[in-house]
C-alpha positions as CSV (number, residue, x, y, z in Angstrom):
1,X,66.1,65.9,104.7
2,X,65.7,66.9,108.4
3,X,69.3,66.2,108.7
4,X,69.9,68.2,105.6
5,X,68.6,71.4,107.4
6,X,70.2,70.6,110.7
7,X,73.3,70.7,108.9
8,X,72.5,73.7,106.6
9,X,71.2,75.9,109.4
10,X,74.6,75.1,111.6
11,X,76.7,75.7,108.3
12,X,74.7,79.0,108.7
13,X,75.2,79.6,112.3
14,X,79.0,78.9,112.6
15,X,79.5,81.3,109.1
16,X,77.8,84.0,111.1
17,X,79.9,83.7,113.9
18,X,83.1,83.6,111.7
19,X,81.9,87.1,110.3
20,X,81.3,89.1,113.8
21,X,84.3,87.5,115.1
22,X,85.9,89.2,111.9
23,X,84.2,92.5,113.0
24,X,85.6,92.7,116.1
25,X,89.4,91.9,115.0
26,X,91.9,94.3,113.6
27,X,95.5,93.8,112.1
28,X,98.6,95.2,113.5
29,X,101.6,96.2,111.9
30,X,105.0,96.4,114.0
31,X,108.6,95.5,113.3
32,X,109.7,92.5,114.6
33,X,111.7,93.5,117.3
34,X,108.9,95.5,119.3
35,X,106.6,92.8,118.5
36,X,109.4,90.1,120.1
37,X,110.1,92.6,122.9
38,X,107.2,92.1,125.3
39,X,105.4,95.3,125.2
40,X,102.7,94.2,122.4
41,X,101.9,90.9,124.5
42,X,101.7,93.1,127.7
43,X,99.4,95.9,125.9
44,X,96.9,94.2,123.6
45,X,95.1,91.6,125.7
46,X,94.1,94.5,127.8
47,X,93.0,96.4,125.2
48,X,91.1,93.4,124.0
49,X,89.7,92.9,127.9
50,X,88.4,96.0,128.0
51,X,86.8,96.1,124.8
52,X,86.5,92.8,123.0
53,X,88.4,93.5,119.6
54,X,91.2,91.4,118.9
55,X,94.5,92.2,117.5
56,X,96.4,90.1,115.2
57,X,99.9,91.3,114.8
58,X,101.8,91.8,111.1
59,X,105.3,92.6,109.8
60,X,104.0,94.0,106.8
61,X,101.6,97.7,107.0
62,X,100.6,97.2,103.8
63,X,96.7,96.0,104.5
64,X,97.1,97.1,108.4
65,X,94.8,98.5,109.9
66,X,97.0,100.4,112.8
67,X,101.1,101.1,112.3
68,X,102.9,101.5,114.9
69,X,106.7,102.4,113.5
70,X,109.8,104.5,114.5
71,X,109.3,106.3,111.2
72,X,107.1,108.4,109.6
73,X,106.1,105.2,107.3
74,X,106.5,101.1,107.7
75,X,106.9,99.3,104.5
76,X,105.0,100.1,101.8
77,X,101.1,100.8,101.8
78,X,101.6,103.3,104.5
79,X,103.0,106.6,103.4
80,X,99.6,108.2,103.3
81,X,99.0,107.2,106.7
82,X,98.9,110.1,109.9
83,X,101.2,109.1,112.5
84,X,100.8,110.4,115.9
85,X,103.8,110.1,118.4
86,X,102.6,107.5,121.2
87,X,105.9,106.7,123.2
88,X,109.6,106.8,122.9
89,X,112.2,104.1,124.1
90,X,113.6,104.7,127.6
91,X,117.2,104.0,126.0
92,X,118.0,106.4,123.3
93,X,116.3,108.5,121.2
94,X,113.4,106.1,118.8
95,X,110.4,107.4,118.6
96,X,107.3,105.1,117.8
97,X,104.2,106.8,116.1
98,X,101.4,105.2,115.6
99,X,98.8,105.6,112.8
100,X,95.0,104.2,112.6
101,X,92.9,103.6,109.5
102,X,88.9,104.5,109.5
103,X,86.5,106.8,111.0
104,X,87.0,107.5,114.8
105,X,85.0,104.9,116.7
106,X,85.5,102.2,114.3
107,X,87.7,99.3,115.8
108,X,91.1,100.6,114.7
109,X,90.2,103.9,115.9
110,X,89.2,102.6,119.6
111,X,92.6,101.4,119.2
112,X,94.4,104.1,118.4
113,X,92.5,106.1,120.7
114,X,92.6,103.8,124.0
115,X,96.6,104.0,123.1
116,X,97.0,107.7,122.9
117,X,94.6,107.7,126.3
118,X,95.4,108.7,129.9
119,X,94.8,105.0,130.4
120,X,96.7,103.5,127.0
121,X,99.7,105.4,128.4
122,X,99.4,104.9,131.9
123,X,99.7,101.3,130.8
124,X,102.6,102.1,128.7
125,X,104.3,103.3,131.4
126,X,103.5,100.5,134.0
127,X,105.3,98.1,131.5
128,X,108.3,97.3,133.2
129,X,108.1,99.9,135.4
130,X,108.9,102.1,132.0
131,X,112.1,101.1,131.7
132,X,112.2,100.2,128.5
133,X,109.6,102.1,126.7
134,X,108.2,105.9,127.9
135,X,104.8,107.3,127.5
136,X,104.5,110.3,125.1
137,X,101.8,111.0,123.2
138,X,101.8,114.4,121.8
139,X,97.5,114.5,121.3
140,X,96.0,111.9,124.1
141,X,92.4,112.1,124.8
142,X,90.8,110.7,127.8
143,X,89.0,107.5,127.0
144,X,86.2,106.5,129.6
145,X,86.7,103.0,131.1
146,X,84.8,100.5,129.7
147,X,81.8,99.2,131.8
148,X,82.7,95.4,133.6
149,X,80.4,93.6,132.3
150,X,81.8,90.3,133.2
151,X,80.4,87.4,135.0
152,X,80.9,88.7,138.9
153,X,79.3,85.5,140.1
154,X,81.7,83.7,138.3
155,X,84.7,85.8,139.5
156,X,84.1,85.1,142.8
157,X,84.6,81.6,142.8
158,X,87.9,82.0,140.5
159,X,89.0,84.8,142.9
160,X,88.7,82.0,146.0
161,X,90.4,79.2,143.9
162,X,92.9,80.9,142.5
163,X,93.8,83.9,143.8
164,X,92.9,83.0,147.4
165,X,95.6,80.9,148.1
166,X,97.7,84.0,149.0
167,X,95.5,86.6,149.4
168,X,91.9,87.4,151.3
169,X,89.5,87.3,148.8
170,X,86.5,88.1,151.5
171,X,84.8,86.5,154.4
172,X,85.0,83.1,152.7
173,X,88.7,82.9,153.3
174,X,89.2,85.3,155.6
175,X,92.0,83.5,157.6
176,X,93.5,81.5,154.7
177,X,95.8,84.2,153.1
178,X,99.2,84.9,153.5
179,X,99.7,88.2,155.7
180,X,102.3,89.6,153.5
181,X,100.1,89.6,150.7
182,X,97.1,92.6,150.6
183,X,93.4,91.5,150.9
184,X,91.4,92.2,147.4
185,X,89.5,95.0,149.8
186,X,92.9,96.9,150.5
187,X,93.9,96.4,146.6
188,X,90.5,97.7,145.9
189,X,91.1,100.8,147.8
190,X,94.1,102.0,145.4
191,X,93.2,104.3,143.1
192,X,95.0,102.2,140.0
193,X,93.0,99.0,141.1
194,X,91.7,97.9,137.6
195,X,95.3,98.4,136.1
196,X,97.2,96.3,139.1
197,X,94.5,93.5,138.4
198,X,94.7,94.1,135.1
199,X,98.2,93.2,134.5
200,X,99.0,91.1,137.7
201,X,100.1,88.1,135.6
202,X,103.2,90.8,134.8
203,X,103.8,91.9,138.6
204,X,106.5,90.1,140.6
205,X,105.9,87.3,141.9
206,X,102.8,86.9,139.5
207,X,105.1,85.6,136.3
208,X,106.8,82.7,138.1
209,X,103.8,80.9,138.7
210,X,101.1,82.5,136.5
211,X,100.1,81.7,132.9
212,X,97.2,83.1,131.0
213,X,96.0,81.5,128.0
214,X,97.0,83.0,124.7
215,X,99.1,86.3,126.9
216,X,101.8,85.0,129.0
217,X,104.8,82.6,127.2
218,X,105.2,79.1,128.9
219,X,107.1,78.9,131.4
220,X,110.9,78.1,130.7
221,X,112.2,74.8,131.5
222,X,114.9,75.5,133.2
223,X,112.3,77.2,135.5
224,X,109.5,75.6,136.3
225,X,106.8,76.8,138.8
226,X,107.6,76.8,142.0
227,X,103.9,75.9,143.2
228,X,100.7,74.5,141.2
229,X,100.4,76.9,138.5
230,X,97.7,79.1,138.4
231,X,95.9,79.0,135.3
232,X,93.6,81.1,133.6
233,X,91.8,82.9,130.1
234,X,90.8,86.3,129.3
235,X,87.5,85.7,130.3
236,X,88.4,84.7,133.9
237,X,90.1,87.5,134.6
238,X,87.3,89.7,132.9
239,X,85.0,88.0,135.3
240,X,87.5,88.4,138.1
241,X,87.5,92.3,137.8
242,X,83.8,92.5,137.5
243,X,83.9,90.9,141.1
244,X,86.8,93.3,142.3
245,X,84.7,96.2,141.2
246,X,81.6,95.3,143.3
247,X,83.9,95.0,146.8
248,X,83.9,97.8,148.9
249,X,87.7,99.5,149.3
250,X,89.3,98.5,152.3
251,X,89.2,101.7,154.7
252,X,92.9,102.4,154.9
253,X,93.0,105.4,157.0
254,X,94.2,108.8,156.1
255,X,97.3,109.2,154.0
256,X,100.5,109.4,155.6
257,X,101.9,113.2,155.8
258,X,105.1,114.4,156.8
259,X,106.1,116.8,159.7
């Protein structure tokens, strides 16, 4: 009997956890060819970073909660919906719109919102350098960052063992980085710091080396890391930027003016 209840009350447990992990995922729709093109595996985790929801991604509109189409509609379920232009292609003239079911501040509407942001297209537009795809939002709203609340004790030690072998993390390894590379203090002092750390893994010479569970594609045989790959989740990067955002900036003197 004891057993019994052990069982039922775990039953109980992991069913409750399969529900709020349903509450903070949302569905996708996108054609194929944006979906295959880079941008949604660049965008998304860092949506998903900053605010926990999950994204699964969907040919089909017809039960999505978010569109994002060159048209006013994509496939069928979706001609009600209220598209609002987010970004156009860099080559040519398409125009993607996106469109969010529910009440602002629900999940899809964080969504919708964070993309249509001073921060969703800042991101955008740091894709590639924006030379594929152009930030454009006709209506963007500021969205305040989202508090880091990840484990800074954490990042600390996965800043030294990972990141550290090229760059000063702090006083641990203060003479163990590479001088072409900036300390995490003078990083720290940009004013776009969470957004560099934020999509590193996509920064030169991040991607030949750098793989990130469930964001970055394996590597391609043909070419293999050229050093002991650093490896990592969500969650360690997460806790990495809740370390970054305790150091103090790097002092790096007044701003260079011409004459």
């Amino acid at each position: 009997m004891t057993r019994w209840i052990a069982a039922l009350v775990l039953a109980l447990a992991l069913a409750a956890a399969a529900v709020r992990a349903q509450d903070r995922q949302i569905t996708l729709a996108a054609p194929r060819a944006l979906a295959d093109g880079g941008l949604l595996g660049f965008l998304l985790p860092r949506f998903s970073l900053k605010t926990g929801i999950r994204i699964e991604v969907q040919p089909d509109a017809g039960d999505a909660d978010v569109v994002l189409t060159p048209a006013a509609t994509i496939g069928a379920g979706a001609a009600e919906r209220k598209t609002r232009r987010a970004f156009h292609e860099a080559a040519g003239d398409t125009v993607w719109r996106v469109a969010g079911d529910g009440a602002k501040g629900s999940n899809a509407g964080r969504f919708v919102d964070w993309l249509l942001s001073d921060i969703g297209q800042r991101t955008i537009d740091s894709f590639r350098d924006g030379a594929v795809y152009v930030a454009s939002a006709d209506a963007a709203d500021e969205v305040a960052e989202a508090p880091l609340d990840g484990n800074a004790a954490l990042g600390e030690r996965l800043s030294l063992s990972l990141c550290g072998r090229c760059h000063v993390v702090g006083e641990a390894n203060r003479m163990k980085g590479i001088g072409s590379t900036p300390s995490f203090g003078a990083l720290r002092a940009i004013a776009d710091w969470q957004n560099r750390f934020e999509s590193f893994y996509a920064l030169n010479p991040h991607p030949a080396f750098t793989q990130v569970a469930e964001v970055t594609p394996p590597f391609d045989i043909r070419r293999p890391s050229p050093i002991v790959p650093v490896e990592m989740t969500l969650d360690d990067l997460e806790a990495i930027l809740a370390y970054v955002s305790a150091i103090a900036p790097k002092d790096l003197g007044a701003p260079v003016r011409a004459q």
